[in-house]
C-alpha positions as CSV (number, residue, x, y, z in Angstrom):
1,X,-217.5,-84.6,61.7
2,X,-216.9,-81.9,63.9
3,X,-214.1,-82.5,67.1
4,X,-215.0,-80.9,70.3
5,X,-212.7,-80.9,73.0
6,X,-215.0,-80.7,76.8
7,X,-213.4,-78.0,79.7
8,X,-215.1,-78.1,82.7
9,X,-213.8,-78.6,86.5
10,X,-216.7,-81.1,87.4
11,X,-217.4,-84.2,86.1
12,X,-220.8,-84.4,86.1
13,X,-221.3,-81.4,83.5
14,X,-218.7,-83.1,81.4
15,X,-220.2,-86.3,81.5
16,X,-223.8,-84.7,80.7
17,X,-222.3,-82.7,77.2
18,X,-220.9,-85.8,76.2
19,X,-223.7,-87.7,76.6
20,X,-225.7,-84.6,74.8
21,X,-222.8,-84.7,71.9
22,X,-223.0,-88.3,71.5
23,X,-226.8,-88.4,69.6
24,X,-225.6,-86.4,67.7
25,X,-224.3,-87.4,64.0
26,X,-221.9,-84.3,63.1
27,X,-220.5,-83.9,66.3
28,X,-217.5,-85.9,68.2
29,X,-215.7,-85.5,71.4
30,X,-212.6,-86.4,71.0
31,X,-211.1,-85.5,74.8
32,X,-211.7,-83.8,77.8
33,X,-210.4,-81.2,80.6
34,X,-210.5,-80.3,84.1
35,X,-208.5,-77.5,84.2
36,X,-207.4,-74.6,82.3
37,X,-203.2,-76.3,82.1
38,X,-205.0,-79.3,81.1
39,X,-206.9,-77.7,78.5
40,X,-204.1,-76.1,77.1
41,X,-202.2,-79.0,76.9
42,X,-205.1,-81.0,75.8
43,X,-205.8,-78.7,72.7
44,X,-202.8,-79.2,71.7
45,X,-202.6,-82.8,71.7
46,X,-205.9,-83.2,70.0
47,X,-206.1,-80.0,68.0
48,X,-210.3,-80.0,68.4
49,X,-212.3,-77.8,65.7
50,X,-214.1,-76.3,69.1
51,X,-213.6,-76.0,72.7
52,X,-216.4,-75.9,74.7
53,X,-214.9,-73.9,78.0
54,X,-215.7,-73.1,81.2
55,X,-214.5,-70.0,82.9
56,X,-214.1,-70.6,86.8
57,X,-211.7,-73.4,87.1
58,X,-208.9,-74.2,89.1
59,X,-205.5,-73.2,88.2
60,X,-205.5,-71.0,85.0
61,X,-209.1,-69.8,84.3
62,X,-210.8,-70.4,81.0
63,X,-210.2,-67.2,79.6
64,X,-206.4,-67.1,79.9
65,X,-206.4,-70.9,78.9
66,X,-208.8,-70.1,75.5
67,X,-206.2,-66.7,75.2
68,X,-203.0,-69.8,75.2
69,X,-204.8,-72.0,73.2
70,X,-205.4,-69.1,70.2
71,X,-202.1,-68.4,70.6
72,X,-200.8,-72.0,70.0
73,X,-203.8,-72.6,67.8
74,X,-205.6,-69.6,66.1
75,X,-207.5,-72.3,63.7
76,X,-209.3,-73.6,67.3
77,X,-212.6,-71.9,68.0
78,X,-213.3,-71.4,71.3
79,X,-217.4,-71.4,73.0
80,X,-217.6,-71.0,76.8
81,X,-220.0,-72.4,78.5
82,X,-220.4,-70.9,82.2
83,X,-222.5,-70.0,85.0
84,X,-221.2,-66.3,85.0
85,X,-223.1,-64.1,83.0
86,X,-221.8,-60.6,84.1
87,X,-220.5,-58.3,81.8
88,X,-216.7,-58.5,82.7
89,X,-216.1,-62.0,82.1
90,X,-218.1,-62.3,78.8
91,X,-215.1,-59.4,77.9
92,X,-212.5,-61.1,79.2
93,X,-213.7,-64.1,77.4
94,X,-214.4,-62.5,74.5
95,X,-211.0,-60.4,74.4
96,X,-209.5,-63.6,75.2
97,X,-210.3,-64.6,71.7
98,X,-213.6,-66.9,72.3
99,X,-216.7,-66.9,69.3
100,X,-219.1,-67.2,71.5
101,X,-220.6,-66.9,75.2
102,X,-223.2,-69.5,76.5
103,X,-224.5,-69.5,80.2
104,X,-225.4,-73.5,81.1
105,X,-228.6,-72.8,81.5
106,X,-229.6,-72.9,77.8
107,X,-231.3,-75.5,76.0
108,X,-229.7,-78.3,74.2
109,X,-230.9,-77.3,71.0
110,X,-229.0,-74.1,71.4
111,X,-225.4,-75.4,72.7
112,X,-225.6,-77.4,70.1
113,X,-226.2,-74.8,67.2
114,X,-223.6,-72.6,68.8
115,X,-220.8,-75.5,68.4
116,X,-221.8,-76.1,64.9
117,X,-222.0,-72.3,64.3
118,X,-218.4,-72.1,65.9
119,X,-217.1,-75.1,63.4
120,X,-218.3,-73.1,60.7
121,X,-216.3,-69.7,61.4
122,X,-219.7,-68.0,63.0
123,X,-220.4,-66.6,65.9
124,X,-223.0,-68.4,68.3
């Protein structure tokens, strides 16, 4: 069973990948955040296989909290999953230590596959 912890300022979105994660059989949320702090301090608590993280959040963003979380916890693989698809954030993401790069427009099928891919050491 693979442990996903959810980032994501609004509710709504977290409530959705939850819902999303929950028919699935390999896959298990096992907490959320709102914000980057939270996610930090979350990850560390809970010590998820994957983070699914968003980037525009308040506080810390989700690149400098997936760059504190790899610090902490270099075995945690980090996916965001954001609205921002230009070039300089999916760097900064990337340089920040994340496996993969999803904009939340993508189909369930493939969010999916990229948090299993992530689990397993690949990149989405």
């Amino acid at each position: 069973m693979t442990t996903v912890l959810l980032v994501d300022d609004h509710p709504m979105v977290r409530a959705g990948l939850a819902t999303l994660i929950s028919t699935t059989d390999d896959l298990k949320i096992v907490g959320e955040a709102e914000s980057g702090e939270q996610a930090v301090s979350r990850a560390g608590e809970l010590l998820p296989e994957v983070v699914l993280m968003d980037l525009s959040m308040p506080g810390i963003g989700g690149a400098e909290a997936t760059r504190r979380i790899l610090e902490r916890h270099p075995q945690v693989k980090v996916v965001v999953l954001t609205s921002f698809a230009d070039q300089e954030r999916v760097a900064d993401a990337l340089s920040a230590g994340a496996v993969g790069y999803l904009l939340k427009d993508c189909d369930s099928r493939e969010l999916l596959a990229a948090v299993r891919s992530a689990a397993l050491g690949h990149a989405p």
